[in-house]
Structure formats: C-alpha cells, structure tokens
N, C-alpha and C positions, 0 to 999 in steps of 0.2 A: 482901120477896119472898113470895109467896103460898106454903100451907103444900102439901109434896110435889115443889117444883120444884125441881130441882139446882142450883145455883150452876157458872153455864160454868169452865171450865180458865181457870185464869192464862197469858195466854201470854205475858206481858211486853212487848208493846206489837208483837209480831210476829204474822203469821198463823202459822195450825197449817197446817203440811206437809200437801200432798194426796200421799195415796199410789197412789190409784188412777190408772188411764188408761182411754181406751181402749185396745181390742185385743181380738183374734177370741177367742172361748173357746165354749167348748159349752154348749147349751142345753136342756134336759131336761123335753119335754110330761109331763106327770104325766098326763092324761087320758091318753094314748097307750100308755104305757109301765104291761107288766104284771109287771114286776119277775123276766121270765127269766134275767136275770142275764149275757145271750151278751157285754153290752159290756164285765164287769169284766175277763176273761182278756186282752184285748185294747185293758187301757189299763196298761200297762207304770209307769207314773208312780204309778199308783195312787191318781188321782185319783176315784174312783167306786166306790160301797157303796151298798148295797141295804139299806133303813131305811124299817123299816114298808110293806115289798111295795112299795116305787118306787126307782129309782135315782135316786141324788143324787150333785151333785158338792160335794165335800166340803169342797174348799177353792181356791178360787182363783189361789192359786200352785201348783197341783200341775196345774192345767189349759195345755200348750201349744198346745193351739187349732186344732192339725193334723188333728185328725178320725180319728185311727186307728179310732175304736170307732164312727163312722159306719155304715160300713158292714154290722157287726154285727147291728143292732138289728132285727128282723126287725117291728118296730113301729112304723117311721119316725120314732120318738119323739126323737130326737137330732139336733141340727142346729147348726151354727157362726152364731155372730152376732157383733156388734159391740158393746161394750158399756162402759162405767167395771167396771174390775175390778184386784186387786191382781195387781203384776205377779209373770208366772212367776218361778219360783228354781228353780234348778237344783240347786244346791247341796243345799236342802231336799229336795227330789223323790230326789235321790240319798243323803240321809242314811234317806230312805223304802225305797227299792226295796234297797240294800245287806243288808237285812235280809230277803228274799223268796229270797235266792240267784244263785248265777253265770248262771243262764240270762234270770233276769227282765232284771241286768245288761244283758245280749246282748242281749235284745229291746230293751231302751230305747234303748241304745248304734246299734244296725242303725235303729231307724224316727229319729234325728237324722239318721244318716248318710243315708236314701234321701229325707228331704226338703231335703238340704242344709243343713239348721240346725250348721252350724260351730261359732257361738261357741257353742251350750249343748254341742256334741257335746266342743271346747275343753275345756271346765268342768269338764263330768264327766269327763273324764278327768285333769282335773288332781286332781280329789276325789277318784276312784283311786287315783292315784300319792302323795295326802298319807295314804291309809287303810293304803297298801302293802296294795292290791288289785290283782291282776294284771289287764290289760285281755284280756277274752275274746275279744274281735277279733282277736286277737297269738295267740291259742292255735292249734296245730295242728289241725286236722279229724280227720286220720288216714285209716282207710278209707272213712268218707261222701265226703269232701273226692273222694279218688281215683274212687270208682264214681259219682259223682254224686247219692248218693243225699241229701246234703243239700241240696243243690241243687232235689230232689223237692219234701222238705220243707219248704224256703223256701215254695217255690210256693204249694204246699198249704194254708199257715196263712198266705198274705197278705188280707190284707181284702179284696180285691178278689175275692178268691172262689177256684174251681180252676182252677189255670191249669196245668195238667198241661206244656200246648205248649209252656210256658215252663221246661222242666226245669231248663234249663243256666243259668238268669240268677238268681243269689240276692240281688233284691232285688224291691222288691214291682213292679207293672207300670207301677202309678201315678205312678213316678218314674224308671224303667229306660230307658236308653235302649236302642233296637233295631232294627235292621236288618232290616227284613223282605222285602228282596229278592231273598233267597236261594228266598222261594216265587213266585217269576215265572222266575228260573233255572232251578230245575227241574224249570216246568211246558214251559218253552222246549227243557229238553234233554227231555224227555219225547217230543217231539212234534218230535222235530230228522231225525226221517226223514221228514217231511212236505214235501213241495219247494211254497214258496210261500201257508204255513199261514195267514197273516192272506188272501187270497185266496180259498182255500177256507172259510172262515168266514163270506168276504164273500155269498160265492157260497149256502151252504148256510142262513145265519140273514138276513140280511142284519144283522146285530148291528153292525159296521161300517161297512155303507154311507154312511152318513154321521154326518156332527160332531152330537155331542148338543148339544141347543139348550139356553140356558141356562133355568131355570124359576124364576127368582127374579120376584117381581110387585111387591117396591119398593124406594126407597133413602130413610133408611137401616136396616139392620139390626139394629144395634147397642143391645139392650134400653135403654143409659142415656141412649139418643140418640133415640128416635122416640118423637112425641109420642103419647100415650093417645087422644086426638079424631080421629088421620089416619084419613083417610076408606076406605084401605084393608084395616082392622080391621073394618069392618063388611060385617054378612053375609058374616064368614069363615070357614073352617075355618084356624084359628094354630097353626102349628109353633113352638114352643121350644126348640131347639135347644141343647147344648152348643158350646162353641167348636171343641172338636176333632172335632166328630162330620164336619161336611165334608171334613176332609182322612182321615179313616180308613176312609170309607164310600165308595168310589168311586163305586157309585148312589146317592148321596145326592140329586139332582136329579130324578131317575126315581124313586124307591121314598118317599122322605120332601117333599121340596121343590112338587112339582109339587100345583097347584090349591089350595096353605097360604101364607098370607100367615106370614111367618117374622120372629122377634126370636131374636135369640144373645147368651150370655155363660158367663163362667165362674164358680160359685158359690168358687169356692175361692181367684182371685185377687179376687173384685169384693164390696160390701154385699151378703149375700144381704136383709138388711133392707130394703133399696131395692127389690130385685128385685122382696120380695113388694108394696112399695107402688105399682109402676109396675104390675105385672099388675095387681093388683086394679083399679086406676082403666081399665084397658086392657078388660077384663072387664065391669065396671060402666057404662063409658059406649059400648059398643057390644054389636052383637048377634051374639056368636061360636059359634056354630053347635059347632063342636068342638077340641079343642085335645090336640093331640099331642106330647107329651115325648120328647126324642130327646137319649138322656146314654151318657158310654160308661161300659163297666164298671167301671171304677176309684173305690174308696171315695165322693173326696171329692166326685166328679160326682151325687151322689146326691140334696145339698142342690136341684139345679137345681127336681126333683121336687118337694120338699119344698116348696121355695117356690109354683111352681102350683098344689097343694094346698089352703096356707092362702089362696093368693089366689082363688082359688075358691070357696072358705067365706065371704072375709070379703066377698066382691062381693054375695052376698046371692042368687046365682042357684043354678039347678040346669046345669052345663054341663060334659057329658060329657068326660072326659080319660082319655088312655090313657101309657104308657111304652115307648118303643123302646128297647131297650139295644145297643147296639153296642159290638164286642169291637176289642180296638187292633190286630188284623189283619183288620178290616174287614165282618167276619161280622155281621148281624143279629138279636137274637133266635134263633141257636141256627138262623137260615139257611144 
C-alpha cells in the first residue's frame, strides 16, 4: 500500500451503516451573512454559532429543519434545503438546551408544538420527565396568562415579525389557526343602519357592478408542472407567487395577477432546490421582462424569495425583481 494511505476499516464482510439521509435542514451563504448574530436567539436547539464573523451550523443533528431562524436573518443568508445529513436527535438537542434554562426549554417545547412536530415534542418531554424537569407548558402563567399580556408577547417575538393584531393567539401566525371573519362582521354591524349597503356601493363606486373576471393567462400553474420553453413565459412580466397568497389577498387578480404570467408553490412543503433549478431554466430560456414575488409574512415563505434570487444570478441575466408581502388578513405591503 503506497506510503500515507490509511488502510480502510474492517468490516467483516458487511457494509458500514450509512447514517446520513436526506432531509430539509438549513443552509448558511457565507458571502451573505455578516455575522449580526439576530438568528442565534431564535434557534432554541442551539444549533448555530458565530465563528470567525459567519454563522455556522454546528452540527447536523441539532438542526430540525423548520426554519425558525429564517426569518431573522436580515441578510437573506439562510435558507432550508434538502440534502444527505445526520439525522435530528432530540434527545441530544435537549441534553443542549436543558443547560440554557426553563425559558430556552419553553421556547423549543412551543416552536414543536406550533409546527406540530409530535413525536420530537413526545421525546422531549419524555427527557423531561427522565431529568425530573418540570414541563413549563404545565406551569401557571399567573397574571400575563389573565391580562393578556403574554399573549402580547407571544406575538411580539414570533418570527414572523409584529403581529400586535394577534394579541390574543400565543402561537406563532405561521401555524395558528384563525378565524378572521369576525373583521367582515363588524364592518357589517358598522354599516347595519344603511338599508341596502351592497346597493349603494353599487351605485356610488360601481366596485360591484359586476363579477371580476378571472386574470389568469395559462394553465398550468403549478411551478413543478409547467415547462421552462411554454411560449407564455416569453416577453413576460412573471408572478411567483406563494400558494397561500391567493386565498389571503382578495385582490389578488386585480393588484398582483393581471398582465403576469404566474407559477405557485410553497417553499416550505416543496424542493426549494428544484424551485431554484426550474426558475433559472424559466429565466434563461425566455425573455422576462420583470418578475414579481408575492409571499406572505410568515417565516418560512420567505425561502420562495430566496430561491428567485439565486435563480436570477445563476440565469446569467440582469432582470429586475421585486417582493410583495402579504399579511394573513389580507393587507398588502402595509396597504
């Protein structure tokens, strides 16, 4: 054997166990990322340290892959991928944070529970109960609980930003569910002395006169379904849409859809890896005029961006893009 070369492991006539898989875990641009640090506080698992002015993730089992610290990064430098990596432990993640204190607990314990992650939320609390740790979920609030006011600060420190409107829901928005028809009721009792209000509206804007027409220009829609060459992509202005952005945005037809040739998905259940290989080739072989991003405000819609981005870099072109944010009661941009 040539001199320097290791002599391979014995394995006794068996292969050596693979231990990696795939599975989503997070992805850290070095060029991008100026080592502010906003993503450590807000990765509870404590997977992520700042080493020699760049964040690194540290170790592959400490990463689940849910993107809490996405929306952080004020650098876009952070994005969920798909990849061979060792799988999450819970168990170890919890023999980490145990040592950080009862609130870090709370925080890793609430983001299992609002992405429904069961069996690791399961786990750690079985780790818990073998440390005889008391589970802070079970603890009384006290007077927050009663005045609301933790409920504020739920809101306040979700990733998705200030959700002030959201006082009373303590969980993050990104996964909460909620009822927002209580703001159509009471623009209804507002306006309950009016005899014949849709009427007079008709009459006054003509805003109801008639059924909005649909302003979709192909089929199909669906980023991992229409091919890169359709002749509709070219000489276009391309909408990129999030999957929820149509049902939360009522003018979504009127304000985003109309005169955009449009692809949808969602970065959070789909390859964003893919996303960005179908844009780029979408980009590359046609002539897109401009391309508009339309994601709502919750964390993990942010990757949608991210991937237009790089696909716009790697097309090799110069072509203007922009970011619509839409809020889950429907608002635009702070419209």
């Amino acid at each position: 054997m040539p001199s320097g070369q290791r002599t391979p492991p014995k394995t006794h006539g068996k292969a050596v166990q693979r231990t990696q898989k795939k599975r989503k875990i997070i992805r850290i641009d070095e060029k991008k990322c100026n080592g502010c640090g906003f993503c450590m506080p807000n990765c509870p698992e404590g997977a992520l340290r700042i080493i020699d002015g760049k964040a690194r993730l540290i170790s592959d089992i400490f990463c689940d892959g849910l993107g809490a610290c996405i929306g952080h990064c004020p650098q876009g430098a952070i994005r969920i991928v798909e990849r061979d990596a060792e799988p999450y432990n819970e168990r170890k993640v919890m023999a980490n944070i145990i040592k950080q204190g009862k609130n870090v607990i709370k925080a890793h314990l609430e983001h299992l529970r609002e992405h429904g992650e069961t069996g690791y939320l399961n786990s750690a609390l079985a780790f818990l109960k073998e440390k005889k740790i008391k589970n802070p979920l079970e603890e009384k609030e006290g007077h927050e609980k009663e005045t609301g006011k933790g409920a504020i600060k739920a809101a306040k420190d979700c990733p998705s930003g200030d959700h002030s409107q959201f006082s009373q829901i303590r969980i993050c928005p990104g996964s909460a569910e909620m009822d927002l028809r209580d703001k159509s009721r009471s623009s209804n009792q507002s306006n309950a002395g009016l005899k014949d209000e849709m009427s007079n509206r008709q009459v006054k804007s003509g805003h109801y006169a008639q059924k909005q027409e649909s302003m979709l220009r192909q089929w199909p829609v669906q980023l991992s379904l229409v091919s890169p060459n359709a002749s509709f992509f070219n000489d276009a202005h391309l909408l990129v849409s999030a999957d929820c952005v149509p049902f939360a945005n009522p003018n979504f037809h009127s304000e985003l859809l109309k005169g955009r040739s449009l692809v949808i998905g969602c970065p959070k259940l789909d390859d964003v890896e893919h996303y960005v290989g179908k844009l780029t080739e979408i980009i590359r072989n046609n002539r897109i005029k401009s391309i508009t991003v339309a994601i709502m405000e919750v964390p993990c819609c942010y990757g949608l961006y991210s991937a237009v981005e790089q696909a716009v870099g790697n097309s090799g072109k110069k072509v203007p893009f922009e970011q619509k944010i839409v809020s889950v009661s429907g608002s635009m941009d702070g419209s």
